[in-house]
Every structure is written in C-alpha cells, then in structure tokens.
GUMIZA-448510 format. One record per residue (C-alpha): residue number from 1; residue in three letters; x, y, z. Coordinates in nm, 3 decimals, always signed. Layout:
<atoms>
nr | rest | u | v | w
NUM | Ala | X | Y | Z
...
</atoms>
This chain:
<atoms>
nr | rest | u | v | w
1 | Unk | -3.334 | +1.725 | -4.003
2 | Unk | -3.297 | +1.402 | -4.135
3 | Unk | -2.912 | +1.498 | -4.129
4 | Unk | -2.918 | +1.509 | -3.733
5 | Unk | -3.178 | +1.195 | -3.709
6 | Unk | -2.880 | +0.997 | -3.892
7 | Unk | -2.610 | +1.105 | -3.695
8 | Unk | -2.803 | +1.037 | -3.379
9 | Unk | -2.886 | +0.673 | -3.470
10 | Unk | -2.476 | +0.636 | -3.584
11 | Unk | -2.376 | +0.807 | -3.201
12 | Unk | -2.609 | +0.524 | -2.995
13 | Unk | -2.501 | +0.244 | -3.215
14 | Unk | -2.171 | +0.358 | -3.162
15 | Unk | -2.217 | +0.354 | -2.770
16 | Unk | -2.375 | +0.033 | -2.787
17 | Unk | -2.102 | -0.121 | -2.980
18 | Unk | -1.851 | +0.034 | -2.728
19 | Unk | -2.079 | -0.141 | -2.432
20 | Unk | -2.104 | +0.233 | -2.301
21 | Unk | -2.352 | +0.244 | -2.073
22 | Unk | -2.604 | +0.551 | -2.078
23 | Unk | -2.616 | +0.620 | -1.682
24 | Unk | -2.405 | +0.484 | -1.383
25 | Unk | -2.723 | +0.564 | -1.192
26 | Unk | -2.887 | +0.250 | -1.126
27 | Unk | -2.540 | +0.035 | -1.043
28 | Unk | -2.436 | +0.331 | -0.783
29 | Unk | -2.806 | +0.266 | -0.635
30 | Unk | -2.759 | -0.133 | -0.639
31 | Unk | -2.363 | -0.143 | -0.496
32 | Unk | -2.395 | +0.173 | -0.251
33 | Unk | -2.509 | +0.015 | +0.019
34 | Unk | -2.243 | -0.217 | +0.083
35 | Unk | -1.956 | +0.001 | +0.020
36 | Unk | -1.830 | +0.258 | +0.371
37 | Unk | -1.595 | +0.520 | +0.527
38 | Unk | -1.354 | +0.395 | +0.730
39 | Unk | -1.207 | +0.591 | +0.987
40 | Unk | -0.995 | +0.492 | +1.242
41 | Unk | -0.756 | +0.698 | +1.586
42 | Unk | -0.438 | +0.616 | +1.658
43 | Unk | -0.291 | +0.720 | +1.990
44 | Unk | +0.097 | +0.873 | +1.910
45 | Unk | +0.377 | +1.006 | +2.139
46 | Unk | +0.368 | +1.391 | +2.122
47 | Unk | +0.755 | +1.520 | +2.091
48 | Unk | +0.835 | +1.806 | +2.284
49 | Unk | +0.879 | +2.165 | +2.101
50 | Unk | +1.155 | +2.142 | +1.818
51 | Unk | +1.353 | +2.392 | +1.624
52 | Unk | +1.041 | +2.378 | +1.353
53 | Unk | +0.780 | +2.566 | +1.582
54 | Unk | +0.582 | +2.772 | +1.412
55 | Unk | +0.706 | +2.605 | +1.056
56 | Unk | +0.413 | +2.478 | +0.844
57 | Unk | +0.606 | +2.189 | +0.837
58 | Unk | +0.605 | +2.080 | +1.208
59 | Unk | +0.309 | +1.877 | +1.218
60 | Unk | +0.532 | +1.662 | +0.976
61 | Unk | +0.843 | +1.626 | +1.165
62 | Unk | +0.662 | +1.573 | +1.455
63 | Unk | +0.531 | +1.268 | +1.293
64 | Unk | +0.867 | +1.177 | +1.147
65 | Unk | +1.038 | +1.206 | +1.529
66 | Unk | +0.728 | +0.969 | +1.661
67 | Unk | +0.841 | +0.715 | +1.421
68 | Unk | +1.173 | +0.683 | +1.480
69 | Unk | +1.163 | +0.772 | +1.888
70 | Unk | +1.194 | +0.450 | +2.095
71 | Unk | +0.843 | +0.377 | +2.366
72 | Unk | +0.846 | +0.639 | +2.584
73 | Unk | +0.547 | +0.629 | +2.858
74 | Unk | +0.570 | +0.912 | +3.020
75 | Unk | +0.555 | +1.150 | +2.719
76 | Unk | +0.212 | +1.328 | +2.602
77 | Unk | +0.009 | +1.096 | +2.407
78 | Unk | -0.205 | +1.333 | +2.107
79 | Unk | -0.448 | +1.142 | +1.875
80 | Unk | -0.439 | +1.126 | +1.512
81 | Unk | -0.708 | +0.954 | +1.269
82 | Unk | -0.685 | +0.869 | +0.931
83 | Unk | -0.981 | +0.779 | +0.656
84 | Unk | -1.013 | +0.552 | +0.415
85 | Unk | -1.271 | +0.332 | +0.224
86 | Unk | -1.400 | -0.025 | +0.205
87 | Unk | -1.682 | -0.223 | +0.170
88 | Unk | -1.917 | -0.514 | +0.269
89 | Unk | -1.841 | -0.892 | +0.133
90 | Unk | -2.131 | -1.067 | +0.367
91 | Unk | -2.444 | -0.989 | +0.492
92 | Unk | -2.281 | -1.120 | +0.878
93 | Unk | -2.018 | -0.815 | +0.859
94 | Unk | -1.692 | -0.909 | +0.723
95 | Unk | -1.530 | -0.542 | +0.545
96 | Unk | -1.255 | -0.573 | +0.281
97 | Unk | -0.992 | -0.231 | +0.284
98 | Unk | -0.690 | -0.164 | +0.270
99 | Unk | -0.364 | -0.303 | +0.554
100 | Unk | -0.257 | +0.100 | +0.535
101 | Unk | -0.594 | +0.227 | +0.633
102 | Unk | -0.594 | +0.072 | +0.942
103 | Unk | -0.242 | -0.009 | +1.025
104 | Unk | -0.191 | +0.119 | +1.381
105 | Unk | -0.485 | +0.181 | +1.493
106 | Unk | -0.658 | +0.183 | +1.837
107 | Unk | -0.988 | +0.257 | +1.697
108 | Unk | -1.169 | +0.176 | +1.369
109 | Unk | -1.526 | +0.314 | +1.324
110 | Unk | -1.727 | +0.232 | +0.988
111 | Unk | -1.991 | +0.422 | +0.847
112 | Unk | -2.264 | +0.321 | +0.600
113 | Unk | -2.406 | +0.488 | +0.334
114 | Unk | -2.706 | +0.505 | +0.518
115 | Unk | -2.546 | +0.711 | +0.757
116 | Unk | -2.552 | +0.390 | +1.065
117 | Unk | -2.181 | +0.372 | +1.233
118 | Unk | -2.026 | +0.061 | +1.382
119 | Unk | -1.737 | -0.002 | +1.584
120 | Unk | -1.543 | -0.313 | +1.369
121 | Unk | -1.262 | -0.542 | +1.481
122 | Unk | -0.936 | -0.652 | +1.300
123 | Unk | -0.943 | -0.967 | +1.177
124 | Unk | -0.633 | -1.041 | +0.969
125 | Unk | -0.378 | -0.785 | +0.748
126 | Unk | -0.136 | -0.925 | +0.477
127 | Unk | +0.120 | -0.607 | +0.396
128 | Unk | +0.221 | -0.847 | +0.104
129 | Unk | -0.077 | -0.726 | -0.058
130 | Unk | -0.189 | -0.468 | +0.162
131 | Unk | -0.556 | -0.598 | +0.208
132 | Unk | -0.713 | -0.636 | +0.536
133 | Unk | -1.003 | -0.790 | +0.681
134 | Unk | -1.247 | -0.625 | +0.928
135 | Unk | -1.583 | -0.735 | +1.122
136 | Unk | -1.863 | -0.526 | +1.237
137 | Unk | -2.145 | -0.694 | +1.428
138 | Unk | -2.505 | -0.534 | +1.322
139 | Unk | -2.847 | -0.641 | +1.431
140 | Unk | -2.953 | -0.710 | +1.103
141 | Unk | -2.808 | -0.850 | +0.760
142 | Unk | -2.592 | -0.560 | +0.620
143 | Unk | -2.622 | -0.525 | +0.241
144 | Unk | -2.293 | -0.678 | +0.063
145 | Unk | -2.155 | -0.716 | -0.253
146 | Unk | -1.965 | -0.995 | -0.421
147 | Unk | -1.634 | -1.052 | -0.615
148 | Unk | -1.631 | -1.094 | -0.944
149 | Unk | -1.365 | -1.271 | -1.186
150 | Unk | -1.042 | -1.007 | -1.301
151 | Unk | -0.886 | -1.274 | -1.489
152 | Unk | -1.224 | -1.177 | -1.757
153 | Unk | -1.153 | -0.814 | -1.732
154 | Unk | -1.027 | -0.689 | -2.086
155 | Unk | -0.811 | -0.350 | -2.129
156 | Unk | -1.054 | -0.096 | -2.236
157 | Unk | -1.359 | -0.223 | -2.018
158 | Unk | -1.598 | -0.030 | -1.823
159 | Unk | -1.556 | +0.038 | -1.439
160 | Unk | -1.656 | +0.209 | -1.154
161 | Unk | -1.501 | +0.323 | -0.834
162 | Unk | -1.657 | +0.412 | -0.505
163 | Unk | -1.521 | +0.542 | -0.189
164 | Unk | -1.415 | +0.833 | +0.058
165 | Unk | -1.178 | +1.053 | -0.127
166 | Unk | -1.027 | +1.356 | +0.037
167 | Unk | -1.256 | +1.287 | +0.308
168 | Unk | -1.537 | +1.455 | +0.110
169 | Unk | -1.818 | +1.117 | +0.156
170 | Unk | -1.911 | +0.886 | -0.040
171 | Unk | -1.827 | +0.986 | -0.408
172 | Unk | -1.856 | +0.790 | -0.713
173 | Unk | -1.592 | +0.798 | -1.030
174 | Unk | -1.567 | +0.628 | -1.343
175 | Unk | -1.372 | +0.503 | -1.645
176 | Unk | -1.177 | +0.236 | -1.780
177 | Unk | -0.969 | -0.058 | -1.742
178 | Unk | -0.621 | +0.106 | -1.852
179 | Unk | -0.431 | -0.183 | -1.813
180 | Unk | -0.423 | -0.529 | -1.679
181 | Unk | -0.110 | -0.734 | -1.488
182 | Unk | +0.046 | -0.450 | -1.328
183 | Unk | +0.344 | -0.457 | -1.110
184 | Unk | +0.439 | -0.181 | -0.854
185 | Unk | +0.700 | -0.322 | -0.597
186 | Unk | +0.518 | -0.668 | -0.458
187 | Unk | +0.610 | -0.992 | -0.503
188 | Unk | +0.195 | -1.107 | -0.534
189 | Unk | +0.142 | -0.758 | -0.786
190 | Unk | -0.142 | -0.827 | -0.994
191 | Unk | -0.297 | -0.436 | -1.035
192 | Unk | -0.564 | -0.338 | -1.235
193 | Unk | -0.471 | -0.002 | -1.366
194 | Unk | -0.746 | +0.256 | -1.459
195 | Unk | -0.855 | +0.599 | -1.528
196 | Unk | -1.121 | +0.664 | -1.280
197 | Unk | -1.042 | +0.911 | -1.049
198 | Unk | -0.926 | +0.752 | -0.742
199 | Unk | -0.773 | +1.012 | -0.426
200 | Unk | -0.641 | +1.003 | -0.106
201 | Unk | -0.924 | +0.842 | +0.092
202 | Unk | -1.037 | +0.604 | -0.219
203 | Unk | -0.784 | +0.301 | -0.065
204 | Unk | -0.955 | -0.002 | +0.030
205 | Unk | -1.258 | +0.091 | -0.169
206 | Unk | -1.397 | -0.113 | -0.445
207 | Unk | -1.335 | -0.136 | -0.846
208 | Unk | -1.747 | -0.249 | -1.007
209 | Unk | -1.737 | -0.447 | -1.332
210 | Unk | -2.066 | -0.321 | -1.461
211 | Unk | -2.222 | -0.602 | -1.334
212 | Unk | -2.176 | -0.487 | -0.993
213 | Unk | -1.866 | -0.720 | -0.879
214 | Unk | -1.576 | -0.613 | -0.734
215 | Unk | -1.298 | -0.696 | -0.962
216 | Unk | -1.047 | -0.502 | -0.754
217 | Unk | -0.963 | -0.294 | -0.455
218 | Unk | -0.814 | +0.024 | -0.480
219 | Unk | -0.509 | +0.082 | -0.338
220 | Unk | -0.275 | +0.296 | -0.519
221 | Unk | -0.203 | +0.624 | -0.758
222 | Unk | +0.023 | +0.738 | -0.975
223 | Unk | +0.082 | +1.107 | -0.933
224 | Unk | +0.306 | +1.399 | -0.902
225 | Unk | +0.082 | +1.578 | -0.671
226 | Unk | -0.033 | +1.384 | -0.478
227 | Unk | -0.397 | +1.402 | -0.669
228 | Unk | -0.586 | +1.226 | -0.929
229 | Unk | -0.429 | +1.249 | -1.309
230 | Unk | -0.607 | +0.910 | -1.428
231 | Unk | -0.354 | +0.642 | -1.323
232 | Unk | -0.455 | +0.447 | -1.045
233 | Unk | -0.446 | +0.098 | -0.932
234 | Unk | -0.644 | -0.138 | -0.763
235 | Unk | -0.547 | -0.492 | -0.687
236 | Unk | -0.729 | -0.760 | -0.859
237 | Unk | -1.013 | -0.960 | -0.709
238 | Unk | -0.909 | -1.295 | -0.810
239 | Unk | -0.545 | -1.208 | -0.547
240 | Unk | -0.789 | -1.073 | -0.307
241 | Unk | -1.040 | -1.310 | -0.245
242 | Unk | -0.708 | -1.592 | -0.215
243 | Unk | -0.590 | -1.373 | +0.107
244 | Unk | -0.944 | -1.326 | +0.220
245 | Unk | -1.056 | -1.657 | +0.236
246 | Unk | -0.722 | -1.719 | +0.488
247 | Unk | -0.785 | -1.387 | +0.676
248 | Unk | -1.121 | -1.540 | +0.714
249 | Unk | -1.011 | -1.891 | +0.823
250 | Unk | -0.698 | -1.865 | +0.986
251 | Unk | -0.640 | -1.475 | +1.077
252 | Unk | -0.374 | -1.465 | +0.886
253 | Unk | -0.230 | -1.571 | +0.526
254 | Unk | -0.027 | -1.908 | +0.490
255 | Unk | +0.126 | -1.913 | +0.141
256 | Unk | +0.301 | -2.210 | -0.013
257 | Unk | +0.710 | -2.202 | -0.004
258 | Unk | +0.897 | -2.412 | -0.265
259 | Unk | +1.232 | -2.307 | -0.100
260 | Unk | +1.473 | -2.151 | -0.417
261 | Unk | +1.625 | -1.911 | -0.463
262 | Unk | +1.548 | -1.787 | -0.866
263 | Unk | +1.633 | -1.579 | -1.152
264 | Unk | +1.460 | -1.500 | -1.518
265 | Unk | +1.589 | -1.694 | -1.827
266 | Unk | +1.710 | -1.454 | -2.080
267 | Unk | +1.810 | -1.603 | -2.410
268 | Unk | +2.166 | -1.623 | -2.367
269 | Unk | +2.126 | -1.827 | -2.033
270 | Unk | +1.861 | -2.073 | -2.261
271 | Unk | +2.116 | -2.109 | -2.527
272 | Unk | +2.407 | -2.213 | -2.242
273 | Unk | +2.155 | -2.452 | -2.082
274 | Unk | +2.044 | -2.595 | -2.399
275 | Unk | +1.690 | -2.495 | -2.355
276 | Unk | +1.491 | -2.422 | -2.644
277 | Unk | +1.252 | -2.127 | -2.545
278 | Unk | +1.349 | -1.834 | -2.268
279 | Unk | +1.119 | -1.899 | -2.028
280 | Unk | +1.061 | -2.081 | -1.685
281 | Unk | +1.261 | -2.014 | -1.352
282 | Unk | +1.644 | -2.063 | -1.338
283 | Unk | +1.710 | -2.247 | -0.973
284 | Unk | +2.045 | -2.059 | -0.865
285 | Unk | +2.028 | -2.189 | -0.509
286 | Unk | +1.892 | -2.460 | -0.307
287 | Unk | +1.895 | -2.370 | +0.070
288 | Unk | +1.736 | -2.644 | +0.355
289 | Unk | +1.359 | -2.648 | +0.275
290 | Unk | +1.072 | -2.849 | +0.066
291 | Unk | +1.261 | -2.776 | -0.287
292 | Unk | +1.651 | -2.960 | -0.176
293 | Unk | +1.440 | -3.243 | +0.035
294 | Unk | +1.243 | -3.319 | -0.339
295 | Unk | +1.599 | -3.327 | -0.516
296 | Unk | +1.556 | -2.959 | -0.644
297 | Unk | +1.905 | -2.853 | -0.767
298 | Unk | +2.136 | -2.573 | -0.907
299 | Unk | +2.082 | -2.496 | -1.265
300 | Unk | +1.742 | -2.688 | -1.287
301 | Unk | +1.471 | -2.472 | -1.489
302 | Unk | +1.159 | -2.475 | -1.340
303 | Unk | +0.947 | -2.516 | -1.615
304 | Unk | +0.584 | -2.663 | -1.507
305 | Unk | +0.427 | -2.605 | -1.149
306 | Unk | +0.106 | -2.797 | -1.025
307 | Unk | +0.029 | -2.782 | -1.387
308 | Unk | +0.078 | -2.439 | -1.473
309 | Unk | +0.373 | -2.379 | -1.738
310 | Unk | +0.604 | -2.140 | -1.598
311 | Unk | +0.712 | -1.813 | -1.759
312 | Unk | +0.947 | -1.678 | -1.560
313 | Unk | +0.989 | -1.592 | -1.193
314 | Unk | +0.727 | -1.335 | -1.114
315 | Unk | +0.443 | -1.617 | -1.227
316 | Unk | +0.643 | -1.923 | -1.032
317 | Unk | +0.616 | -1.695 | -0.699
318 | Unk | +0.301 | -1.597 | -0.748
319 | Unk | +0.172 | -1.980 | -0.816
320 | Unk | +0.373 | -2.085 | -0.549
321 | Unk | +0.258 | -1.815 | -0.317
322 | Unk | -0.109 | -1.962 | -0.410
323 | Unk | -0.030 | -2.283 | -0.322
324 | Unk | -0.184 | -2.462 | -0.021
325 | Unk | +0.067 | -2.517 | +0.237
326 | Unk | +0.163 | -2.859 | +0.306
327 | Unk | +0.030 | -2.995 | -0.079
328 | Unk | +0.188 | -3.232 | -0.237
329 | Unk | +0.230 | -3.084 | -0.619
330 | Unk | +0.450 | -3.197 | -0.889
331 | Unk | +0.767 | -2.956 | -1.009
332 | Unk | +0.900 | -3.038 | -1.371
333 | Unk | +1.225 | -2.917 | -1.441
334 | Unk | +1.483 | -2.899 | -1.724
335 | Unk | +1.829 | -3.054 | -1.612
336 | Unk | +2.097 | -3.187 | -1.837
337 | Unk | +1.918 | -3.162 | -2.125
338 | Unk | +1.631 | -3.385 | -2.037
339 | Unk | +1.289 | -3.259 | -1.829
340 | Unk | +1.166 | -3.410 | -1.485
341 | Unk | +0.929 | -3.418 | -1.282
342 | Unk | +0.951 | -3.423 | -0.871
343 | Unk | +0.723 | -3.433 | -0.667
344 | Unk | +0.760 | -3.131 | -0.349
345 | Unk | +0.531 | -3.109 | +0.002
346 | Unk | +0.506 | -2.777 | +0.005
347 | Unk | +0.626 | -2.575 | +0.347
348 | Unk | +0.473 | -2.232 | +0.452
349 | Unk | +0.669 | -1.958 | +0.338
350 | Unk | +0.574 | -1.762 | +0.675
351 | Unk | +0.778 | -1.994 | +0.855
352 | Unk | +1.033 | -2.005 | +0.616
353 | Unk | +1.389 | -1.953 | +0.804
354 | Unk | +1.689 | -1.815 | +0.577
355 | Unk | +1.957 | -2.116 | +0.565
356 | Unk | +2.372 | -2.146 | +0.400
357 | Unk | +2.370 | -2.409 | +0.144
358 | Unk | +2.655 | -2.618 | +0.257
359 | Unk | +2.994 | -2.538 | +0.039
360 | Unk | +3.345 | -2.746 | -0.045
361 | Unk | +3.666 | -2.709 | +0.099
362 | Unk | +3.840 | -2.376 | -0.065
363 | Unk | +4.200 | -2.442 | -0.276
364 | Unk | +4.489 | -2.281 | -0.194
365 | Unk | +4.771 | -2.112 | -0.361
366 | Unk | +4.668 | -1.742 | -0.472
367 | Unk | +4.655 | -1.703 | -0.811
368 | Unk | +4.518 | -1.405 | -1.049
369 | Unk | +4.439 | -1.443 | -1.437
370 | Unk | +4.309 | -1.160 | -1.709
371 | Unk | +4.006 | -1.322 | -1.898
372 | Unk | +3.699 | -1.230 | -2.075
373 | Unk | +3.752 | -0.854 | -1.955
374 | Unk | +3.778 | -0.955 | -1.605
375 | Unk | +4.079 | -0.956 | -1.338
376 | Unk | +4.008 | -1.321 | -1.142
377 | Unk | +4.187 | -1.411 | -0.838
378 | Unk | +4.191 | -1.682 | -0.627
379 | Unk | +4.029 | -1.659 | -0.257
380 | Unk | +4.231 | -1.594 | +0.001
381 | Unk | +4.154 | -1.543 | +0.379
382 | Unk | +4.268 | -1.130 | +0.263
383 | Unk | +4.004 | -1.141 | +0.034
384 | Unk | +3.762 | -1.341 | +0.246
385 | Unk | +3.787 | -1.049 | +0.469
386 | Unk | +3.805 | -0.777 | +0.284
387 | Unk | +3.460 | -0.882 | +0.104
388 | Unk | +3.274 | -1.032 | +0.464
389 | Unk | +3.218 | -1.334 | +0.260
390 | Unk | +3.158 | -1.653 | +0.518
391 | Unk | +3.407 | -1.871 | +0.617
392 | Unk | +3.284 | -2.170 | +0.399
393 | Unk | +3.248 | -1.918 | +0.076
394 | Unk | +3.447 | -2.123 | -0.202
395 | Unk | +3.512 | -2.004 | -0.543
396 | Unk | +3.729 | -1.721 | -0.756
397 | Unk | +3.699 | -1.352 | -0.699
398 | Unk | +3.605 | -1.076 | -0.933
399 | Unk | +3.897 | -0.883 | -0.852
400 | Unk | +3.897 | -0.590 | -1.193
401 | Unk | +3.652 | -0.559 | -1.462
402 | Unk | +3.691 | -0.368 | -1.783
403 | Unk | +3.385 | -0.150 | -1.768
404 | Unk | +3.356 | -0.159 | -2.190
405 | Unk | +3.349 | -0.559 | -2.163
406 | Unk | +3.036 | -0.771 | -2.177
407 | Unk | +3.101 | -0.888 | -1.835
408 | Unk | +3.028 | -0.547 | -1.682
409 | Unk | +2.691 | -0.481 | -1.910
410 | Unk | +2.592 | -0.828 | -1.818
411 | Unk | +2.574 | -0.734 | -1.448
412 | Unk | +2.933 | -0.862 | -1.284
413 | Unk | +3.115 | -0.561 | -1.069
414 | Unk | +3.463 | -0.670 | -0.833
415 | Unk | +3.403 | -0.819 | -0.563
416 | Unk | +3.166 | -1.033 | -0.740
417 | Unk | +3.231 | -1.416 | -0.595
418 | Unk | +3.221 | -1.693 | -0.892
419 | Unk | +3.104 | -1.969 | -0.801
420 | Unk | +3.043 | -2.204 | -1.110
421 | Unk | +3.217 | -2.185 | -1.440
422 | Unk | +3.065 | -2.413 | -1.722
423 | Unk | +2.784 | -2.540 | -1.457
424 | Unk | +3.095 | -2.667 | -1.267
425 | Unk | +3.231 | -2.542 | -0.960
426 | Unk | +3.521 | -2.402 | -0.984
427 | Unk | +3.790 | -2.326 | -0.649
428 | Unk | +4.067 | -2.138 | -0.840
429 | Unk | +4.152 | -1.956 | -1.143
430 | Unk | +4.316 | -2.246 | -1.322
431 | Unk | +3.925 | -2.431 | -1.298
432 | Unk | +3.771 | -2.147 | -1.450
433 | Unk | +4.028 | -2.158 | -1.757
434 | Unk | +4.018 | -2.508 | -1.797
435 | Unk | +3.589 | -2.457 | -1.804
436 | Unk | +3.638 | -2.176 | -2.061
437 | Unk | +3.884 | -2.366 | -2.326
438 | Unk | +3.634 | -2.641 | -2.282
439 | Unk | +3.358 | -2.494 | -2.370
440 | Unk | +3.509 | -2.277 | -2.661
441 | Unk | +3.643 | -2.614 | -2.816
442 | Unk | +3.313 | -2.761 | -2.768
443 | Unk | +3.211 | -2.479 | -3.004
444 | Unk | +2.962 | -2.360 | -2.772
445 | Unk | +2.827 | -1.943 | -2.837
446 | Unk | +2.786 | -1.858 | -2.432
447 | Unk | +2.913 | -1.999 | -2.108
448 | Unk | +2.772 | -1.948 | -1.786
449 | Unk | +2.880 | -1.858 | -1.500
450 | Unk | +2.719 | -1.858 | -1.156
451 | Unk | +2.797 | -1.572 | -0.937
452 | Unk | +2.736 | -1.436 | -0.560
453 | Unk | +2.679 | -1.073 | -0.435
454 | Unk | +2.610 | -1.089 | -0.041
455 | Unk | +2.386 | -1.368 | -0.025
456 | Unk | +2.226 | -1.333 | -0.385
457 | Unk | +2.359 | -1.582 | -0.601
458 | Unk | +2.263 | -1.556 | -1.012
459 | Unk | +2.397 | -1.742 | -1.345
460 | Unk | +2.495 | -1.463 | -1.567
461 | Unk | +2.568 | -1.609 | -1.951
462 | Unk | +2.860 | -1.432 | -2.127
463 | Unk | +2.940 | -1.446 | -2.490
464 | Unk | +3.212 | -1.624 | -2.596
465 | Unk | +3.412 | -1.424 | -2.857
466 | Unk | +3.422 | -1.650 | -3.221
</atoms>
C-alpha cells in the first residue's frame, strides 16, 4: 500500500512539473462563450447535365465547371454553404476566422454557444494570411476573448483548440505546441504547429494558451486523408492581431514595401562579398520604388532593418511587411566592404507596381567561350528572341552547361542571362574572362556571378578551381 501511495505522489509531481493541467473543464467554461460556428451561402451557376450524371463524382465537377465558366445570367443559380469556426475579440462584435471560410459568400450567419444566431458583415480579408474580420451587431455586450503573446509560446506547451469540426458543434481538442516558426507557402508564415485535433470545420477557430488567450488561429492540416493525424497549424497571434488592427482601421491591410528584389546569403556568396557571417538579405535588384530613391543598390546586404538584425530574407519581408507605410526607418547595409546606413520612406506594398530597372547599351560582335563548365555566348538579337528577353536585356548568355559541373548544382541551366561577373557588368564573353583571371590572380576562393531567369535575377557564387 505504501508502494502505490509512493508512486501516486511521484505521478502528480510529475504532472505538476510537466505544467499538465488536471481538467480542461473550467478554461472550456471561461473561453466558450466567445468562440462560434460560422456558416455562410454562396449563390453558384448550376451547369447543365454532363457526361458524369449519375457519377459520385458529379457534384465535384460541377463545382470545378462553375469555377472556370465565364458569368453567365441566365443559367440556374443552386446554393451552396460552407462552415467554419471563429470567435469573439470585443464585447461590440468584431469575429476573427478564417479569409477561406467566408470567401464568396452572399450570406454569413454566426452562431453562439449559447445557441443565439446573428447575421455578421465583412469587414476586411487579407489572403496573405488568410484571416478575416467580421461584425455582428447584438443588443448586448457579447462575451470575447483576448490575444495573447506567441512569441512566449515554447515547443512542448499546453494548448487548446475550439471550433466546428466536421460540422458536428462546438467540440473541444487538446495537446501541444509541436512546433513553433512554421512555414507552409506564405510570404507572412509564422504557424504554430500542434497536435490537437483540428478538422475540416476547425479553420478560423482559436488556439488557448492555458491562460485563456488566443495565441493562434487555426487554419491548416497536414493530412493524407483529409482528417486529423496530429499535425495542424494555426497562425500565430502576434501576425494576427498586426492584420486585425488594419482590418479594423482601414478595411483592409497596408504593409510596408522596401522595393528589392532579394535572395538568401549562403556561405559561398558571404565569402565572395567579403562578409563575415551568412546572414542578412542579398539586394539582386533595385526596380523604381522607396529602396533605389534611398540609394539602395545591387549587391548591398541588407543587414539591420528599423533595428532588427536581419537573418535572411524570409525575416526582412516579414519586418518589412510589418512596417507602417509611409515610416521613415533606417536600412544598414554591407557594400564594398564597409556597412551603411540609409535612411528609406517606406511605400505600401499594395500599391506597389512591377517596374524594368533601366539597362546599358548591349556590345556587339557574337562571340562564344567554354568556361567553368559552361558554353557562354554573346547576345545577339537571335538569341534575344529566341529567349523573349526585352529589348534593353544586356549581358552574356548561358548557351551549354555541363550537367556534372558546379555551375549546374549551383542552380544555372541555358538560357540563363549573366548579367554581372566579379560584381561587374559584363556585355560580352571577353568581360566575363577578363572578371574571372582577375579574380583568380587576386587569389580569391569564389566569384560571383549575377544571373536572370524571366524577370528573377539572383547572384549565384561558383568555386573557383585552385
């Protein structure tokens, strides 16, 4: 007996160690009333009958045919509703979900926990993120519940998620924090990744720190069924509540736009530059915009933004992206071997128009050379042609490459446009070998080139053979 008694008092220290907490009971009971079902019509174009009636699959090409068929009035409209999950951020009305809940929709109804349904009207969506921002109007203060701080969540931490899944009601899972940082296909990504079940019908519903904060929304699943095998995402409050608080304001988000075009520092491009470290944002292109107006150029590393060190270029677009439009912040870049700092007024990256950085006069004279495992050729108006490059495209063409050469497993294919040799542009073949013998009697270990594919230009650092 005293045994058991011992391994009793081990098992609850051992939960309270682990912060486990005994129940979920009394959090469901203090965050339930602020979290609803969403569900919302949507009126669609019904196709006539197809060579699938009477498959089980019609309903979906149906749906695939209303998508792709241009407006057509006078066709049968059919309704179609989806549901989803959300819940309450003030006691005046305003409902946090999903953008793909509600995307399309004629109608969106809400229901409480209490049972009580409202109409609500859309306020603001950002697809970036795919959070939207609703408003019900109620007689009396609704029940709400606040955001708390993900940047204090910890892998391994408690959690609770709440919402509609499968349509079932209001349903309750828990588990873990999984994961932090997450990145699924967004330029703003920053998913919390975690165990609880979350289904179909969870999205736009909240993540609870145990506290009873939202410290994310759900949003997404990984799964080969389409069900629940303990990896889903939500996306973290501390992105949320940024594109809220605009929703809110201005009905729509206005993020900050440096104007750059960018690319990750591996350590071959650091040791070419001279940098020290691999990190920060490699500048490969300065189009018209806030960046070339504050003397942003080619090459520069971005290495400090409004104070926040840079790693690479997934934390320079988010900071950016967080930015208040029209601030005045400082940039600090590496150039030439020395760091400095401009100062850039900040456009809004919603308004952002694609422009063609102005280019030299091309050489003439074709010309074609075998180096570093790659067939180079000067650019002619054949090969201006043949490769839709614009008229004032200057530089050498990637005509062959050796598929067993470091070229081709550093990313360069034919067709390839090079556009800098030695951080020098270069207009024919006989540039690019004068760059090369310069820097190998310079002794230097890498030389970089800078290259264009369509309208994506990137330095790519090669190895130069001892």
């Amino acid at each position: 007996m005293l045994l058991g008694l011992a391994m009793v008092i081990v098992s609850s220290l051992s939960a309270v160690a682990q912060g486990r907490p005994g129940s979920f009971a009394d959090l469901v009971d203090q965050v339930s009333g602020a979290v609803v079902n969403i569900t919302t019509n949507t009126s669609v174009a019904v196709a006539g009958p197809g060579p699938n009636r009477g498959n089980p699959l019609e309903d979906f090409f149906e749906e695939f045919r209303d998508r792709n068929a241009p407006n057509q009035p006078d066709r049968p409209r059919r309704r179609g509703s989806a549901l989803g999950s959300g819940f309450v951020i003030s006691e005046d009305g305003y409902i946090v979900t999903n953008n793909h809940v509600i995307e399309n929709a004629d109608e969106i109804l809400i229901e409480f926990f209490s049972g009580n349904e409202l109409p609500a009207e859309l306020i603001g969506t950002d697809p970036n993120t795919d959070i939207a921002l609703l408003k019900v109007e109620s007689d009396s203060p609704l029940p709400y519940v606040p955001f708390g701080d993900s940047s204090a969540m910890r892998t391994g931490d408690w959690v609770m998620a709440m919402g509609n899944p499968l349509g079932q009601g209001f349903s309750v899972s828990a588990g873990i924090v999984s994961s932090l940082g997450r990145e699924l296909q967004g330029a703003y990504d920053d998913y919390i990744q975690t165990d609880a079940a979350i289904n179909r019908g969870n999205s736009g519903g909240p993540l609870f720190n145990m506290s009873g904060e939202v410290i994310g929304v759900n949003t997404a699943i990984l799964s080969p069924n389409g069900g629940s095998i303990g990896i889903g995402f939500a996306m973290a409050s501390n992105v949320v509540t940024n594109v809220v608080d605009q929703l809110q304001e201005f009905g729509e988000t206005r993020r900050g736009w440096l104007g750059v075009r960018i690319q990750d520092v591996d350590p071959e491009l650091a040791e070419a530059l001279g940098l020290e470290n691999a990190n920060g944002a490699l500048v490969t292109d300065v189009p018209e915009g806030p960046a070339k107006e504050a003397g942003i150029l080619p090459r520069d590393v971005i290495l400090n933004f409004d104070g926040v060190d840079i790693a690479d270029t997934r934390e320079l677009v988010k900071t950016v992206g967080n930015a208040p439009v029209e601030k005045a912040v400082r940039v600090t870049v590496f150039r030439d071997g020395d760091t400095q700092t401009l100062l850039v007024t900040l456009g809004r990256r919603e308004d952002a128009q694609a422009a063609v950085p102005a280019s030299a006069e091309r050489p003439e004279g074709p010309s074609q050379v075998e180096l570093m495992g790659m067939t180079v050729s000067n650019l002619t108006e054949a090969l201006r042609a043949q490769l839709g490059l614009d008229a004032d495209a200057t530089g050498i063409v990637v005509s062959d490459i050796d598929p067993n050469s470091s070229a081709y497993e550093k990313g360069l294919r034919a067709g390839d446009l090079i556009e800098e040799a030695g951080q020098v542009r270069v207009e024919s073949v006989s540039d690019l070998e004068e760059r090369l013998a310069e820097a190998q009697d310079a002794g230097q270990k890498s030389f970089l080139l800078l290259i264009r594919r369509g309208d994506d230009p990137r330095f790519v650092a090669l190895a130069l053979n001892e």
